[in-house]
C-alpha positions in Angstrom: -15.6 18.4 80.2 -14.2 17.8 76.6 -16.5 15.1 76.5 -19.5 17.1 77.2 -18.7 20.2 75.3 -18.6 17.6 72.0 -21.9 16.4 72.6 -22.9 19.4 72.8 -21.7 20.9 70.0 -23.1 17.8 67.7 -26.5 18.2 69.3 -27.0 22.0 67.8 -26.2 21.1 64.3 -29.1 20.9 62.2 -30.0 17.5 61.2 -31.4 16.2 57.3 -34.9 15.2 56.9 -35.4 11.5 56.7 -32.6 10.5 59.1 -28.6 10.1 58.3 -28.0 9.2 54.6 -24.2 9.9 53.9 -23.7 7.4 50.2 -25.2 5.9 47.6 -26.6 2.4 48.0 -25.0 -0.4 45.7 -28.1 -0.2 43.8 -28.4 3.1 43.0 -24.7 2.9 41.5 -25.4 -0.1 39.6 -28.1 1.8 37.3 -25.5 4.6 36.8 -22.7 2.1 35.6 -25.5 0.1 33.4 -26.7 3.5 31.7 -23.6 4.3 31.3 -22.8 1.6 29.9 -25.9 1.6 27.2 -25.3 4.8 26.5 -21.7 4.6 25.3 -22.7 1.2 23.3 -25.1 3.7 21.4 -22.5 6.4 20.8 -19.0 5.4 21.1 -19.3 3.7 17.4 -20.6 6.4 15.8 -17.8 9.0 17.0 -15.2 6.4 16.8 -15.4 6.0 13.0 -12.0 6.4 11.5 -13.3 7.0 7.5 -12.1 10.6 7.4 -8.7 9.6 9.8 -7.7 6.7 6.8 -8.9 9.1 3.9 -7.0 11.9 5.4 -3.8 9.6 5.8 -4.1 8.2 2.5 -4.6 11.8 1.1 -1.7 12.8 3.1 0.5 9.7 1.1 -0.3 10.4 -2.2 0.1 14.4 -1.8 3.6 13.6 -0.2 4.6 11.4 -3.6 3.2 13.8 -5.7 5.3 16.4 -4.4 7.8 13.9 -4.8 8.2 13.4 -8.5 7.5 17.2 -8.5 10.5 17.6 -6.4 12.4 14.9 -8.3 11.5 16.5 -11.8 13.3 19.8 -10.3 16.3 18.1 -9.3 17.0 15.9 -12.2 15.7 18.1 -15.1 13.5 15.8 -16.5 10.1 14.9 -16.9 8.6 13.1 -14.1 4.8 11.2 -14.3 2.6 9.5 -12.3 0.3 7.9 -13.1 -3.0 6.5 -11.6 -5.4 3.5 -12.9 -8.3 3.2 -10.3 -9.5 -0.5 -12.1 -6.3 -1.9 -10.4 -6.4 0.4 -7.3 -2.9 1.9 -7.9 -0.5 5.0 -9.5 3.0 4.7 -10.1 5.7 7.0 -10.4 7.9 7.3 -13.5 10.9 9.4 -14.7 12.3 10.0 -17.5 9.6 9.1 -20.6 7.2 6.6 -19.8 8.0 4.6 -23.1 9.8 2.3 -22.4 9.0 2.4 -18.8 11.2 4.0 -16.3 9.4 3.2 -12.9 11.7 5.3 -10.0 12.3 3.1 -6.7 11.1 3.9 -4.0 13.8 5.9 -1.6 12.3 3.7 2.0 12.1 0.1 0.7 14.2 0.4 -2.5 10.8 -1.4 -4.4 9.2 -0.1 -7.8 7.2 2.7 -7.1 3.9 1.2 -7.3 1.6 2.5 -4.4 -1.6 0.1 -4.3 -4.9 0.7 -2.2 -6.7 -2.2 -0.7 -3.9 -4.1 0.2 -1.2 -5.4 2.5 2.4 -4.5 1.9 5.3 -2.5 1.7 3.6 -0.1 -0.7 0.0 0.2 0.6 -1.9 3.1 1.0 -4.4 2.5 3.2 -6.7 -1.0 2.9 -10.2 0.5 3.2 -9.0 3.2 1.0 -10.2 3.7 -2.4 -8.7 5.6 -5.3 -12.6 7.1 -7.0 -10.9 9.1 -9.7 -8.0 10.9 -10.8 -8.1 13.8 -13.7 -5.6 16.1 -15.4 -7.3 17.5 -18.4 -9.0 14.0 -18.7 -6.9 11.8 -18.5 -5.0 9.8 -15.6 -1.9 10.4 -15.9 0.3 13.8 -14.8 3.8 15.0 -15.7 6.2 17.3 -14.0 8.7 19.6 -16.3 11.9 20.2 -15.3 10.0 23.6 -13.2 7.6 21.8 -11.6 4.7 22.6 -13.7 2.2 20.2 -14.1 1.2 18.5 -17.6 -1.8 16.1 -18.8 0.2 13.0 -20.5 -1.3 10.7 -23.0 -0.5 9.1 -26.4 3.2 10.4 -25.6 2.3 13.9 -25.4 2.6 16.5 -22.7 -0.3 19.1 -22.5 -0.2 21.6 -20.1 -3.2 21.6 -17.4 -6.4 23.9 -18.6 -8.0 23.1 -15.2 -6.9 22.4 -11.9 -6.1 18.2 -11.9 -7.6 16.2 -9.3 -7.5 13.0 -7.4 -10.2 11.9 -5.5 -9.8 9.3 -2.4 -12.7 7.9 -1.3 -13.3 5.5 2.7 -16.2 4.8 3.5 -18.9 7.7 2.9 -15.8 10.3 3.7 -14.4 11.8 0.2 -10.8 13.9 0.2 -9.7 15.5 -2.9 -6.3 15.9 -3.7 -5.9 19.1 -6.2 -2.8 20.0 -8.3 -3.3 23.8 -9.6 -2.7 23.9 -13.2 0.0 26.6 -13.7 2.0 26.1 -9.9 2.2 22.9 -9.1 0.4 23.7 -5.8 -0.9 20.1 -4.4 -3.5 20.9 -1.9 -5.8 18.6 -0.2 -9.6 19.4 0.2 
């Protein structure tokens, strides 16, 4: 009876057109995988670029030593520069007057404080990171006062900012700006 009732029961559902087709054929999911596979060759490169990740990084480094030698200026009341040369692809942090030199060491590795781009090593940036520019009333190279406050220096002489300074790092065809306000101190990136 059990039996009966089953077949039955099977017999009044409705069947599909074309006859009983419960899963894809192996060839039918082999042109899914291999357009899948041509489609994420096409785009996965382009969204997987990592120019703004190492600009932002290496934005993120130079911001953190620049609030550094602010920080350090504060602390020790006395001037504290840094300066940047983008022929060689480095800056370098001073205290103290920069003639004769007095480059600080570095707090992590206990090396001179001479942060290069481009390269392998201890201090490295980044190496597809490049330093573009860097600006504080023209010239390349800024000073922190015993407050923080940000200063041009050149030819041994500290002028105070008349614009907001500027350090631009540039990977690839991303650009970040790393801006020092003229009167705070206020390192911001952009």
């Amino acid at each position: 009876m059990y039996r009966q009732s089953e077949l039955q029961f099977r017999a009044a559902l409705p069947r599909p057109r074309g006859g009983l087709r419960t899963a894809f054929t192996f060839t039918e999911v082999l042109v899914v995988v291999i357009i899948l596979g041509i489609a994420s060759a096409i785009v996965l490169p382009q969204v997987t670029s990592n120019d703004d990740l190492n600009a932002a990084a290496a934005a993120r480094t130079v911001m953190a030593d620049l609030l550094y030698a602010q920080n350090r200026a504060i602390a020790m009341q006395t001037m504290h520069y840094v300066t940047f040369d983008t022929v060689n692809q480095r800056y370098t942090l001073y205290s103290g007057s920069i003639s004769p030199a007095t480059i600080l060491t570095h707090p992590i590795n206990l090396d001179p404080y001479v942060m290069t781009f481009g390269q392998s090593g201890p201090n490295n940036v980044s190496q597809s990171v490049s330093l573009t520019s860097a600006s504080f009333n023209g010239v390349t190279t800024i000073a922190f006062d015993e407050m923080g406050v940000p200063y041009s220096y050149s030819s041994g002489a500290a002028t105070a900012l008349s614009e907001t300074g500027a350090v631009e790092l540039t990977c690839g065809s991303y650009t970040v700006t790393i801006s020092v306000a003229q009167d705070t101190g206020e390192i911001t990136v952009n």
